[in-house]
C-alpha positions in Angstrom: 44.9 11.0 -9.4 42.2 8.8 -8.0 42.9 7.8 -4.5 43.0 4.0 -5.5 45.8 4.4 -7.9 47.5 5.8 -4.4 48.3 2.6 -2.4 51.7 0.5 -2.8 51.6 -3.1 -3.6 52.8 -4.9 -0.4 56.1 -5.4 -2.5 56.5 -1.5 -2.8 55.8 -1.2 0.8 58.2 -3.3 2.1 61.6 -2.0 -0.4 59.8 1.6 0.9 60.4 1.0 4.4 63.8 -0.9 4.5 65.1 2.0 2.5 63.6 4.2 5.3 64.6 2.2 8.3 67.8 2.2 6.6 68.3 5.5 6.6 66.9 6.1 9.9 69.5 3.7 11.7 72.0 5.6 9.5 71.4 9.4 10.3 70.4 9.2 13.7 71.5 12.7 14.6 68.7 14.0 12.8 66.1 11.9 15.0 68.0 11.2 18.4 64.3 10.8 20.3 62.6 9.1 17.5 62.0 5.1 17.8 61.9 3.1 14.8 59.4 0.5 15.7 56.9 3.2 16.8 57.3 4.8 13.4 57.0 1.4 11.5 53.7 1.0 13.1 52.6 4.5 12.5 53.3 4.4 9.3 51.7 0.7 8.5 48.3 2.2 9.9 48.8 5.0 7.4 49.1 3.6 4.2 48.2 7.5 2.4 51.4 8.7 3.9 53.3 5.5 3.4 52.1 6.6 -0.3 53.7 10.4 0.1 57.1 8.7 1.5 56.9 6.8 -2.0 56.5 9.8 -3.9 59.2 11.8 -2.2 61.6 8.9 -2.6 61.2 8.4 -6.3 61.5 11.8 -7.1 64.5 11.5 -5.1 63.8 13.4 -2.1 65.5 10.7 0.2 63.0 11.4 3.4 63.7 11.1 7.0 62.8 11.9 10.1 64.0 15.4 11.6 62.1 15.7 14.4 59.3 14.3 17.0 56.9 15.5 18.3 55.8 14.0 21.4 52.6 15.8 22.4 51.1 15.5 18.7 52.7 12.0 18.2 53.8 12.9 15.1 56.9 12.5 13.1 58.2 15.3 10.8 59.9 14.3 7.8 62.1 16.3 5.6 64.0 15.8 2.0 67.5 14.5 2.7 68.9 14.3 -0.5 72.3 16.1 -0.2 71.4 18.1 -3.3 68.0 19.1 -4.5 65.6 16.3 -5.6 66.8 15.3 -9.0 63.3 14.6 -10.4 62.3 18.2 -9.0 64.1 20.2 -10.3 64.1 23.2 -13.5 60.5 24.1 -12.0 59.3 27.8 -11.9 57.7 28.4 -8.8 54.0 28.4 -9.2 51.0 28.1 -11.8 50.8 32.1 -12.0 54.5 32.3 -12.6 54.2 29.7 -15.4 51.4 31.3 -16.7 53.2 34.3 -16.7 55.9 33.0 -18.9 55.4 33.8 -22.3 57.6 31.4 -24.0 60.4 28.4 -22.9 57.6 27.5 -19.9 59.0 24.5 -17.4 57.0 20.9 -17.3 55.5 22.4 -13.9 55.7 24.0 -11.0 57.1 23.9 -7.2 53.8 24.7 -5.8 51.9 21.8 -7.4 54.2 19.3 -7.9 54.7 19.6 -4.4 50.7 19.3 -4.0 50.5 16.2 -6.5 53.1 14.6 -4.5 51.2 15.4 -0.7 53.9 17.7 0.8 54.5 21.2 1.7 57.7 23.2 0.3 59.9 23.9 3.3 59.6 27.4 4.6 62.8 29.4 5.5 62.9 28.6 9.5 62.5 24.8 8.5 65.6 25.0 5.8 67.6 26.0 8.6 67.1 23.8 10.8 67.3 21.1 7.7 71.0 23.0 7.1 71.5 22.5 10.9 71.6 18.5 10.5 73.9 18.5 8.1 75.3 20.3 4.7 72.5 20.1 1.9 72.4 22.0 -1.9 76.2 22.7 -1.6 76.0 22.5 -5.4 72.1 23.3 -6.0 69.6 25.4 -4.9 66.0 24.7 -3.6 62.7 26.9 -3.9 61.5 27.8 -0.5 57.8 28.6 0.5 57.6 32.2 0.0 55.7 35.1 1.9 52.7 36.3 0.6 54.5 40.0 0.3 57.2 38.8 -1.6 54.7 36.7 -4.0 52.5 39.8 -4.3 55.4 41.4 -6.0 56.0 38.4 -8.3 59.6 37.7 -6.3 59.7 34.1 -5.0 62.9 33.0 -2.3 65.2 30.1 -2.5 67.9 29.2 -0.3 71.5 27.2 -0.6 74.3 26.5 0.9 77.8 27.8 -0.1 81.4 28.7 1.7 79.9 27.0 5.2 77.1 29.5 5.2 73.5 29.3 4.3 72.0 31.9 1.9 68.3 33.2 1.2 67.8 34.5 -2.1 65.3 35.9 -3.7 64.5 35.5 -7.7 61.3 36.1 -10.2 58.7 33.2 -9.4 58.7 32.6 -12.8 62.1 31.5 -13.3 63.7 28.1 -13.3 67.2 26.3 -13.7 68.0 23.0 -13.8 70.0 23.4 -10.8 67.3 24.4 -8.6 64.6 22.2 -7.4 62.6 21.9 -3.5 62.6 19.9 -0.9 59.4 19.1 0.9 57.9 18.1 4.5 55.3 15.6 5.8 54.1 14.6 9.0 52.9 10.9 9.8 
């Protein structure tokens, strides 16, 4: 996509950001050290991310903040959709597992919607701390960013959370269900 096709009118913007100041006044146990006016400027002086915010949210990624950090200055935002994106979702896990698949092969992949969009798949550390805020894919599942040794083997890991625990589970990278989708980060 050519990088001028990537900027919000200043309509777009501004529904963008009351829907994230919105939810940032709402969940502020996942942000207790993060200040919203800071942020707002932040993010008006970077209108790319501004852009990746968009993307999340329309794909129904519902991002906030999770954490600060104060020495970088940057805020760290996560999918907060209770359940895995909707408009993510019934992906394999990356080009060479869709490549692999010789028939019944998924619009595209984790790995580079998750690219297209500008964010990186949450690893395993960071969907526990995610789980630690709150209860996420109590009915879904999300694609995690997966080891090299397990890729190497063509396994890819996905986590969930079910009976008040959270589980890490491991499938073929090149299979997909409409159930299970992935949730993404993004500093700003």
């Amino acid at each position: 996509m050519a990088k001028s096709q990537n900027k919000l009118s200043a309509e777009q913007q501004e529904e963008l950001l009351n829907t994230l100041m919105a939810r940032f006044e709402k969940n502020k146990n996942r942000h207790p050290n993060a200040d919203w006016k800071k942020l707002k400027d932040k993010l008006d002086a970077n209108p790319d991310k501004l852009w990746v915010l968009h993307e999340m949210e329309i794909t129904g990624g519902e991002p906030d903040v999770v954490a600060y950090d104060k020495k970088s200055d940057e805020y760290l935002f996560f999918d907060c959709a209770t359940e895995s994106p909707k408009g993510r979702r019934s992906l394999c896990y990356d080009r060479q597992a869709w490549e692999a698949r010789k028939a019944d092969k998924p619009q595209n992949t984790a790995v580079d919607l998750a690219r297209t969009i500008g964010i990186d798949l949450l690893d395993e550390e960071q969907y526990r701390y995610l789980q630690s805020l709150g209860d996420f894919d109590l009915k879904t599942s999300s694609w995690l960013k997966t080891p090299d040794a397990i890729r190497k083997l063509k396994g890819a890991i996905f986590g969930d959370k079910r009976y008040d625990h959270i589980f890490i589970y491991h499938n073929g990278a090149e299979s997909y269900y409409a159930a299970r989708g992935f949730r993404g980060s993004v500093k700003v």
